[in-house]
ROSE-4610 file (N, C-alpha, C; in Angstrom, 1 decimal, always signed):
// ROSE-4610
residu = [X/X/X/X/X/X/X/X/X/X/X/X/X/X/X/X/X/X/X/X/X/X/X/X/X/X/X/X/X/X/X/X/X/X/X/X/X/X/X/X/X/X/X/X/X/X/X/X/X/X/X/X/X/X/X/X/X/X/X/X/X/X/X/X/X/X/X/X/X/X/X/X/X/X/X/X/X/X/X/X/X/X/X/X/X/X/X/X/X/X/X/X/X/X/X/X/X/X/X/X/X/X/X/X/X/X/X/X/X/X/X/X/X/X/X/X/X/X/X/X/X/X/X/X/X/X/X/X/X/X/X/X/X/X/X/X/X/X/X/X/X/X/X/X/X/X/X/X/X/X/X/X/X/X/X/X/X/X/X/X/X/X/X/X/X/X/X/X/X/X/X/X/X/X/X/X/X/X/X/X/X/X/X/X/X/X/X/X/X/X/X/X/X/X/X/X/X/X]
num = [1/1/1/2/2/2/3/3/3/4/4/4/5/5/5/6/6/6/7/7/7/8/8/8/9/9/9/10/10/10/11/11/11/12/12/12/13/13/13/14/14/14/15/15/15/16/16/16/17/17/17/18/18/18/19/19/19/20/20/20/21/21/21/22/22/22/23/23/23/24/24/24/25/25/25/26/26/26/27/27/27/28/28/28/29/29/29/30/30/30/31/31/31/32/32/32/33/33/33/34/34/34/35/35/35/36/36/36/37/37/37/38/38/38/39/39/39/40/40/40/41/41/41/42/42/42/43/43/43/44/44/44/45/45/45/46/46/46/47/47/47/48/48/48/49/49/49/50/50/50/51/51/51/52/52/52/53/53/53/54/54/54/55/55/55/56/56/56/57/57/57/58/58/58/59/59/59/60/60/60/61/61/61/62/62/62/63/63/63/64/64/64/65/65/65/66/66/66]
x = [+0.8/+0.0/+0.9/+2.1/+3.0/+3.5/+3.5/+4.0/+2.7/+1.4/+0.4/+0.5/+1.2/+1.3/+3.0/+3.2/+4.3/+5.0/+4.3/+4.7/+3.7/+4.3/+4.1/+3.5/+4.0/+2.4/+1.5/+1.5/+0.5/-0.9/-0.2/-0.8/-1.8/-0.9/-1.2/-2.6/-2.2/-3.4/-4.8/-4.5/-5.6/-6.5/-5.5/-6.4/-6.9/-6.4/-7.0/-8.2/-8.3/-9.1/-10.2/-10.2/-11.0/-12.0/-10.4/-11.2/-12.2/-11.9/-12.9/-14.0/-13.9/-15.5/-15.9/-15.4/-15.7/-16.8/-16.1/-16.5/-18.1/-17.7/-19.0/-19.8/-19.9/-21.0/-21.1/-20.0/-19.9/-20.3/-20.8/-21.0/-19.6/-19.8/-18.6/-18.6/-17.5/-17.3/-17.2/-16.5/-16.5/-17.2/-18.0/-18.8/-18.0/-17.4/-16.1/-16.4/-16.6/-17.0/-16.3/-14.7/-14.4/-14.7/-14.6/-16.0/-14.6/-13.5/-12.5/-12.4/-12.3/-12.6/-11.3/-10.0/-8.5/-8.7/-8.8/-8.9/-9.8/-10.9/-11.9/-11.0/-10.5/-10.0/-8.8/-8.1/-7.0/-7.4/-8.5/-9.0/-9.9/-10.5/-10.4/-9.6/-8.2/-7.4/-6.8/-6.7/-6.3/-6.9/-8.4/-9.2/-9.1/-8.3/-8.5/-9.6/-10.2/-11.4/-11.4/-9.9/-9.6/-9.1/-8.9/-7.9/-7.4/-6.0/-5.6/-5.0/-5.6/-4.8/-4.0/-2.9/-1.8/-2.2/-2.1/-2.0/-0.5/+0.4/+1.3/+1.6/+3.3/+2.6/+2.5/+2.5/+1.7/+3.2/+3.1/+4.1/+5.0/+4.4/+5.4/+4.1/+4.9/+4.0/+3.9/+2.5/+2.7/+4.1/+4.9/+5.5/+7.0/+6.9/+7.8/+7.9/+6.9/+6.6/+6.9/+7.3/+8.0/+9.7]
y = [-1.2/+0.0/+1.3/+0.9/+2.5/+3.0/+1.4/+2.3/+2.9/+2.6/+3.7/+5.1/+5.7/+6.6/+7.0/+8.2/+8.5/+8.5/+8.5/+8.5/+7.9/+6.9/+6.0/+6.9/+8.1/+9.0/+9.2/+10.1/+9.5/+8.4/+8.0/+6.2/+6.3/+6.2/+6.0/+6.7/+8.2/+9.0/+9.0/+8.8/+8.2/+7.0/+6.0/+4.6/+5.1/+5.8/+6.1/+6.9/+8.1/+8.7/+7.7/+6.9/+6.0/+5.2/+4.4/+3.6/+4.4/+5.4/+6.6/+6.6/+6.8/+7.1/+5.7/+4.8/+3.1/+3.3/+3.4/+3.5/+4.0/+5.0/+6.3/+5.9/+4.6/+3.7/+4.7/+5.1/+5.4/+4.3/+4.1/+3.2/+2.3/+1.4/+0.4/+0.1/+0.1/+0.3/-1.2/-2.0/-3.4/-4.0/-5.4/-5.9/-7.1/-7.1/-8.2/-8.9/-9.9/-10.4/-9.8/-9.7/-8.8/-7.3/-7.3/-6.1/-5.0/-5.1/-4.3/-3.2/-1.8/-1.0/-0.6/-0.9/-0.4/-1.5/-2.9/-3.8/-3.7/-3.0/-2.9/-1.5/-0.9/+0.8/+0.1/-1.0/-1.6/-1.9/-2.9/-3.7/-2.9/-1.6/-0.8/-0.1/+0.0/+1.2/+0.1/-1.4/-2.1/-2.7/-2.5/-2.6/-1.2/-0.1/+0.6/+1.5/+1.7/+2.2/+4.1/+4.0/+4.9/+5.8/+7.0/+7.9/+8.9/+9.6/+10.2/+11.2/+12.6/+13.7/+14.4/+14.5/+14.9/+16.9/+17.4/+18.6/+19.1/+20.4/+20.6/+21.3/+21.5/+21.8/+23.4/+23.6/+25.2/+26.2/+27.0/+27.8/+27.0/+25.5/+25.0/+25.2/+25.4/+25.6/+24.2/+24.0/+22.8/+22.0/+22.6/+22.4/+22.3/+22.6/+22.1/+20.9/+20.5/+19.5/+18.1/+18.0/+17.0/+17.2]
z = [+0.0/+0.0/+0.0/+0.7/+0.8/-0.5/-1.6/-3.0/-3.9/-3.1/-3.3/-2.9/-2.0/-1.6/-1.3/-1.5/-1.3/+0.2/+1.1/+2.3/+3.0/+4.2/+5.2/+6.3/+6.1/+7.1/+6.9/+5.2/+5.0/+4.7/+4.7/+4.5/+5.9/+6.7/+8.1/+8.6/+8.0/+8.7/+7.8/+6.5/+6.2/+6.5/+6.6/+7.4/+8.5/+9.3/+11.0/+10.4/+9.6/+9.3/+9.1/+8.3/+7.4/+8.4/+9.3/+10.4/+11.3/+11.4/+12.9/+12.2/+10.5/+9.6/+9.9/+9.8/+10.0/+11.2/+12.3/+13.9/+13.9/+13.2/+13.4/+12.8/+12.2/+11.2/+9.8/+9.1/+7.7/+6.8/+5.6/+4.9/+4.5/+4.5/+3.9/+2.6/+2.2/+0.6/+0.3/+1.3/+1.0/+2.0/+1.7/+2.4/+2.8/+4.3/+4.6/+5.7/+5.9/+7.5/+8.5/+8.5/+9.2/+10.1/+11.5/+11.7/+12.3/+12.1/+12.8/+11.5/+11.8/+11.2/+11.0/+11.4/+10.4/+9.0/+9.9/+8.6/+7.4/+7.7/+6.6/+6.0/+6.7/+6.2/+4.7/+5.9/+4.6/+3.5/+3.8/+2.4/+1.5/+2.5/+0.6/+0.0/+0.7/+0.4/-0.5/+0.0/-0.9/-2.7/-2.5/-3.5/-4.4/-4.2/-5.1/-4.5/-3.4/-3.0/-2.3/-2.2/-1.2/-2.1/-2.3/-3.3/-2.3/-2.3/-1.6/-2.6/-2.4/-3.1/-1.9/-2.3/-1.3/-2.1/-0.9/-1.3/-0.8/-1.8/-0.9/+0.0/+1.0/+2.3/+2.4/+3.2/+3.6/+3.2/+1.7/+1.5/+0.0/-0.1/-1.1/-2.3/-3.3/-4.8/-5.2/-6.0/-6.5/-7.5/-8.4/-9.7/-8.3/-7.2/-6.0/-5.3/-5.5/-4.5/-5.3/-6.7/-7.0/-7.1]
């Protein structure tokens, strides 16, 4: 998943993000027997389900940030 994303923080704070919408009874993108809400967060970020636009950081231009 981390060569989905450029960075392993990011990665991170989106699954937490994901899992808390999990918690709060957000709709589920995938329908998994599993009821733990990082693991359902994984398995859609792993299905393709999750998209992450990185924006850049506060003061960097975009045509910088690569």
């Amino acid at each position: 998943m981390s060569d989905q994303v450029g960075s392993k923080f990011v990665l991170t704070n989106v699954l937490a993000k994901r899992a808390i919408q999990l918690d709060l009874r957000a709709k589920r993108r995938l329908e998994l027997d599993n009821k733990n809400a990082l693991t359902q967060a994984m398995e859609e970020m792993a299905a393709g389900l999750i998209t992450i636009n990185e924006r850049p950081a506060k003061g960097e231009k975009e045509s910088e940030k690569n």
